[in-house]
C-alpha positions in Angstrom: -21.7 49.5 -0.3 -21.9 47.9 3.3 -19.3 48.5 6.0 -18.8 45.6 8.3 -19.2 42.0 8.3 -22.1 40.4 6.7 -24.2 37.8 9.3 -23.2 34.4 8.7 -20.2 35.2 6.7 -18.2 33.8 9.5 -20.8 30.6 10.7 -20.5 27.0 9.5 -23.8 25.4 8.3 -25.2 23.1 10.9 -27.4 20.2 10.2 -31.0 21.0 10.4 -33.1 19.7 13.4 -36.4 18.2 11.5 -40.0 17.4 13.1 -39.7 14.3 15.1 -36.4 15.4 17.4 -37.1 15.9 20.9 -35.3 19.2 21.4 -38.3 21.0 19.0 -40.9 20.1 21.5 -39.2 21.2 24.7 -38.7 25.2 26.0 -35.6 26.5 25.5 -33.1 28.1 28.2 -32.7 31.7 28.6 -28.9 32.1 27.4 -26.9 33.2 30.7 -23.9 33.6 28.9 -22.9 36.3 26.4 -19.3 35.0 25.9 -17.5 34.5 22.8 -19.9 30.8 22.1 -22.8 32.7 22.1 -21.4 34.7 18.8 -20.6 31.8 17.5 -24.2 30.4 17.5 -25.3 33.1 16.0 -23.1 33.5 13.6 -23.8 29.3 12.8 -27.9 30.4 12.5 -27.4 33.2 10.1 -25.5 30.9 8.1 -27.7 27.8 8.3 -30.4 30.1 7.9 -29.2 31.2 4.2 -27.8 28.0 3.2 -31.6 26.6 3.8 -33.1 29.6 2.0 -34.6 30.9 5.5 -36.2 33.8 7.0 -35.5 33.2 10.4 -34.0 30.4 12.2 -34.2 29.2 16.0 -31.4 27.8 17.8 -33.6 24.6 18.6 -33.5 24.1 15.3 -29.6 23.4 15.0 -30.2 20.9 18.3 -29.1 23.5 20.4 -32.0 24.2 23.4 -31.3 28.1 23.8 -33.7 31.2 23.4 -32.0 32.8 20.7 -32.8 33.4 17.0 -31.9 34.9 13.9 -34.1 36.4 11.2 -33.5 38.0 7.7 -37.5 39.0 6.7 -39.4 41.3 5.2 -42.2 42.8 6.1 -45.6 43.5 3.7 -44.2 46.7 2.9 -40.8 45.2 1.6 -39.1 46.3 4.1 -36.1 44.0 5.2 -35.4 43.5 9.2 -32.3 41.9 10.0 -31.0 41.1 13.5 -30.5 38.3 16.2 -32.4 38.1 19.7 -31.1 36.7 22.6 -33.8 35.4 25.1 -36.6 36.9 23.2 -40.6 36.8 24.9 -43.6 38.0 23.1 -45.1 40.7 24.8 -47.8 41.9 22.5 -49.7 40.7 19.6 -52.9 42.4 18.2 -54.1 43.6 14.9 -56.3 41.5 12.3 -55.8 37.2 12.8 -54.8 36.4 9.2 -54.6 33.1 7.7 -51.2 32.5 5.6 -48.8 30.0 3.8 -46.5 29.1 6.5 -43.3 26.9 6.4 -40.5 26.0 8.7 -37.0 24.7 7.7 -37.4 21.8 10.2 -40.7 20.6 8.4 -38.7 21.2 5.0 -41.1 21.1 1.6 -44.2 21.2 3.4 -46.3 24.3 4.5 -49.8 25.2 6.3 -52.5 27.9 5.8 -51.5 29.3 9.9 -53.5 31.2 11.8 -51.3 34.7 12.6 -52.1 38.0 13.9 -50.7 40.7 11.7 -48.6 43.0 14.6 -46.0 41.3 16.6 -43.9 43.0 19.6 -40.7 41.2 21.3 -38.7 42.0 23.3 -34.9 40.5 24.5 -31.4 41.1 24.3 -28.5 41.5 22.1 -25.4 39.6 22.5 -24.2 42.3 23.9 -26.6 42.1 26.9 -28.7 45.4 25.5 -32.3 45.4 25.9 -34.2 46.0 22.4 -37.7 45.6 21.1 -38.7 44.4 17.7 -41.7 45.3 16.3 -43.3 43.5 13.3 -46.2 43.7 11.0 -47.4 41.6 8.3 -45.1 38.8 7.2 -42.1 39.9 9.2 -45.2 39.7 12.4 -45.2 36.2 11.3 -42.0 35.5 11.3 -41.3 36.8 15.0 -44.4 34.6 16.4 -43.3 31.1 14.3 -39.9 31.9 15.8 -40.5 32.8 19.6 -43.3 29.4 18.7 -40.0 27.3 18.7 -38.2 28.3 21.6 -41.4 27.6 23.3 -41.6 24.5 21.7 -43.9 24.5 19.5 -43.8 24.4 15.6 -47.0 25.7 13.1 -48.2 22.6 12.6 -49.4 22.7 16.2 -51.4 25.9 15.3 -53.6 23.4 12.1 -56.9 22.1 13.5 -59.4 19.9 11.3 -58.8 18.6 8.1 -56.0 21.4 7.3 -54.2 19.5 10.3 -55.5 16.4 8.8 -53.8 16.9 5.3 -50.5 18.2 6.8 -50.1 15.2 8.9 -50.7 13.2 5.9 -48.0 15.1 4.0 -45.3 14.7 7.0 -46.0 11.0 6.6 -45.2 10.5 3.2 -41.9 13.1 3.4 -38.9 11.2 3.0 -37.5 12.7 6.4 -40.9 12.2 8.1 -42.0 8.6 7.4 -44.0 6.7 9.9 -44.3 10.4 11.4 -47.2 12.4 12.7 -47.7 15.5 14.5 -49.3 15.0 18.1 -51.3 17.9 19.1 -48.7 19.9 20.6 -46.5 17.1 21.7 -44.2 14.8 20.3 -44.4 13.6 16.9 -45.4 10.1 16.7 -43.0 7.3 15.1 -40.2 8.5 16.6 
């Protein structure tokens, strides 16, 4: 039985930021405020997150531009990570590049064969204001880099080269949220 609160349980389900809004394609702020908001946010992700059927969730992706984000993933091995991190920055990533199904909630229905390498470390903060590290491997690896992607800006698409690029930008234009849309090598999205 768990003791405590479950993540989210508290949050209200925000509206989904989708390919084409500005606020994906621009760094997010470091957070410089731990107050009671900050929780809130959080609490809003993990909740949007499982609503949308997530694995991790970036604040950019709610509209707000802030370096925090929320995941609920497992890794190859099954084994499930759970936990929030507050101005996050990759500081390593090594181990075999592999190429894998990736999705994101803000490109919804749609996914891309993305380039990855299989270990991930990060490191940022709690809300508290405590420095941890998160280390992944395998899918959960994944997850950490297509998150910390986002608060740089960036979404998987922008990882796609060739005709794998090619046939995602023809899928975002014939999505009913990304008409008229196309990705732009690591800027905008066109028809916006």
């Amino acid at each position: 039985m768990r003791y405590g609160s479950i993540p989210g349980a508290h949050g209200r389900v925000r509206p989904l930021t989708l390919l084409g809004d500005p606020v994906l394609r621009e760094p997010s702020r470091d957070v410089t405020d731990f107050g009671p908001g900050s929780g809130r946010l959080v609490e809003d992700l993990f909740a949007t997150m499982y609503a949308a059927g997530g694995v991790g969730l970036a604040a950019c992706q709610v509209g707000v531009p802030l370096r925090v984000f929320v995941y609920d993933c497992p890794d190859d091995e099954d084994v499930r990570h759970l936990g929030h991190l507050v101005n996050p920055r990759t500081v390593a990533t090594d181990g075999v590049v592999v190429r894998g199904p990736e999705g994101c909630l803000s490109l919804p229905g749609l996914e891309g064969a993305t380039e990855r390498h299989d270990r991930a470390v990060v490191e940022g903060l709690t809300l508290a204001g405590e420095a941890v590290t998160v280390r992944g491997t395998g899918f959960f690896a994944r997850c950490l880099q297509h998150e910390c992607d986002h608060l740089d800006g960036r979404v998987y698409a922008d990882r796609l080269a060739g005709w794998r690029a090619r046939r995602l930008e023809r899928r975002i234009a014939k999505a009913p949220w990304g008409r008229g849309r196309t990705r732009d090598r690591g800027g905008p999205a066109r028809g916006e």
